[in-house]
N, C-alpha and C positions, 0 to 999 in steps of 0.2 A: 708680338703677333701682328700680320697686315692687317690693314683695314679697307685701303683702299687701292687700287690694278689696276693698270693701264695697257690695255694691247692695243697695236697698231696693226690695221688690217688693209691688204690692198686687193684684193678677190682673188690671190693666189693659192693653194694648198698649204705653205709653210704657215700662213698668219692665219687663216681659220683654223687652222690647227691650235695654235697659238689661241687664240679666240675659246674654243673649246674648251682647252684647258680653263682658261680663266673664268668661263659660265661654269667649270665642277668646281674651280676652288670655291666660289661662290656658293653655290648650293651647300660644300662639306663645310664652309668655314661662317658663312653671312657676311662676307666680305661686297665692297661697293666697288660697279664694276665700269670703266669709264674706257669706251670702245672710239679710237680715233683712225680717220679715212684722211690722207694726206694727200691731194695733188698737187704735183711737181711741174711748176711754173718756168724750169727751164728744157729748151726742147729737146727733142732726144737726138742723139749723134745715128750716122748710119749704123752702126753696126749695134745699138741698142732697139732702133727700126728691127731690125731683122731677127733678133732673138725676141721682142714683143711679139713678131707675126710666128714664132716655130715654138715659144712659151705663153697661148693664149691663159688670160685666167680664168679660174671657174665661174665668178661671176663679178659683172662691173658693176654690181649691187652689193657689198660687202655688209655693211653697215646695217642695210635691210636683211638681209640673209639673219647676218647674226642676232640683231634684237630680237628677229622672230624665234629664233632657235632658243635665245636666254627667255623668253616669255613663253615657251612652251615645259620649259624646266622650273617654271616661277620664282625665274632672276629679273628683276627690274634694271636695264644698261642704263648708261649715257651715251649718248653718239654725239659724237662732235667730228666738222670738218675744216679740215684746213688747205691752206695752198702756202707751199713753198717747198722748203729741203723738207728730205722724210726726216733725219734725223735731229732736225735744228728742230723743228715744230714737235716732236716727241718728247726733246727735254724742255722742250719751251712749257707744253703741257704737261709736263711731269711737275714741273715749279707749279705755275699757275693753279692746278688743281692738290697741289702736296701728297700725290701719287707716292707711298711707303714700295711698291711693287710693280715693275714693268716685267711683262710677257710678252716677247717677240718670236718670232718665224725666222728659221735658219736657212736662208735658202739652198744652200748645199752647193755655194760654189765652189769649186777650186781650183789653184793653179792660175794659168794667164787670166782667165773669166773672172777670178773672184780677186784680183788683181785688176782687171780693167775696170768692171762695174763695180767696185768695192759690197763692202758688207756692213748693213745696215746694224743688223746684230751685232757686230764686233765695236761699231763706231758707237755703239750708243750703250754698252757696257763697257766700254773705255771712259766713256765723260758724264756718265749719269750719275747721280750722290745716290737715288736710292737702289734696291737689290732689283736681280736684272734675272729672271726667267728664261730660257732660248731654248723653246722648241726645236727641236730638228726635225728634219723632213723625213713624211712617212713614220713618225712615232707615234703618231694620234690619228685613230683611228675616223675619219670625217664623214663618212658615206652617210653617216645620220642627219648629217647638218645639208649636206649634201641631193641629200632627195626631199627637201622642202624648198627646192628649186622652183618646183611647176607651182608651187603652192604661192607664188608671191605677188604673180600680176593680180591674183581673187584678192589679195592683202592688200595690195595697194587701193583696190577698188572700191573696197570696205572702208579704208582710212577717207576714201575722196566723199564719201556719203556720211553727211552729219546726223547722229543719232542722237533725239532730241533728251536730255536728261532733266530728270524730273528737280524740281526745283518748289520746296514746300514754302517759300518763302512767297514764290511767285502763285503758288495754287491757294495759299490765304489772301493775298490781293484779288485774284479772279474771285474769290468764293466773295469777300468781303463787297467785290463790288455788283458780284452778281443779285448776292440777298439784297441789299442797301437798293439798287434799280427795281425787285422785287417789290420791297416796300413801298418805295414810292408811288409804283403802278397802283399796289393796291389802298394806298392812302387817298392817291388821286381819283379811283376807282369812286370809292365811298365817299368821297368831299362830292361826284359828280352826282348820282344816286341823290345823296340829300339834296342839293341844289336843285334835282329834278322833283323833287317831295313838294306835295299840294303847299307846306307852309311856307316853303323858299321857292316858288316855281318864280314868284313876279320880282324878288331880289335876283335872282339864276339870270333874267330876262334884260335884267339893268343896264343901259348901253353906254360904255366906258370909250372913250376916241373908239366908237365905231366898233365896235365889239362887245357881246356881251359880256357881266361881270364871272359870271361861269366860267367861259372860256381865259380873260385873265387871273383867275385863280388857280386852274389848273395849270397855267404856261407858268404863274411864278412858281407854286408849287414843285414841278419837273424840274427848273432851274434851279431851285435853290437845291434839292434834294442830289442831284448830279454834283452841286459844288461842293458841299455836305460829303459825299462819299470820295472828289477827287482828294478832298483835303484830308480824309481818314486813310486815303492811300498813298499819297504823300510821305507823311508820318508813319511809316511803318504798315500799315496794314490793320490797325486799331486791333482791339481785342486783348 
């Protein structure tokens, strides 16, 4: 049985198709699903110019497309990208990640076209070790995946805004040092009250380097009590 699938998507019809497929085997099977975007670092010849502008793809977000698509089916991807040959970096990450399952997009060429442009599918089920999936075109039904199009620039927007997560580790340091400052307030409160009390008013009043002893009681008191709670948090958080 697989475990783990590799499809290569370029924001064409044949590879989220491809794509597709592999978020249902995933769902039927709990298979782990490792989604890879390949840019090709060499530049395109004329006449590949001119069937890019007469074969636009559906979307030059492929990657985003599809996670959102497996995360709405409660498939967890990997997205990964690369730059270079499609088919060189497909088995390069077939190794790499020891992908048992590659799912690819048949483009549907034929005759001189799929002769001049070659076929990605064909090249990478000739030299791959493991088993090789090939979508063909129009066999997967996508308009689903397809109309969570408009839905992507709000997703993106979502991801750029950090949503704070709670963190109990950090809410026992806050509480820790909130009481601990508490206390202190009211230790120093009451150490002030006495000092101000008819039997300590004339010790309260006793002048230390130009200040009375009151007032340095309470200043060591706050310091020590602040060091006291930094060193309790420090350490974990005491308790």
């Amino acid at each position: 049985m697989y475990k783990k699938v590799l499809v290569a998507v370029d924001g064409y019809e044949p590879s989220l198709g491809a794509a597709k497929r592999a978020v249902e085997l995933a769902v039927q099977y709990g298979l782990e699903v490792i989604v890879l975007q390949v840019e090709e670092d060499i530049p395109l010849l004329p006449g590949e110019k001119i069937l890019e502008k007469v074969c636009k793809p559906i979307t030059d977000k492929p990657l985003e497309l599809v996670e959102f698509y497996a995360k709405k089916h409660g498939v967890d991807i990997t997205t990964i990208k690369e730059k270079g040959g499609i088919t060189a970096c497909i088995l390069k990450a077939v190794e790499k990640y020891k992908v048992d399952l590659i799912i690819v997009g048949d483009s549907g060429r034929k005759g001189l076209e799929k002769f001049y442009f070659g076929s990605v599918a064909q090249a990478v089920s000739e030299n791959a070790k493991s088993s090789v999936l090939i979508v063909k075109r129009g066999s997967v039904n996508i308009s689903d995946m397809v109309a969570l199009l408009p839905l992507l620039p709000e997703l993106e927007k979502l991801k750029k805004v950090e949503i704070p997560v709670f963190s109990p580790k950090a809410f026992k340091q806050n509480r820790n040092f909130i009481t601990g400052l508490s206390i202190a307030f009211i230790v120093l409160y009451a150490i002030a009250v006495a000092l101000t009390s008819e039997p300590l008013k004339e010790l309260a009043v006793f002048m230390v380097f130009g200040l009375p002893l009151a007032i340095w009681a309470g200043l060591l008191l706050f310091a020590g009590g602040l060091i006291i709670i930094r060193l309790k948090i420090s350490r974990g958080g005491g308790g």
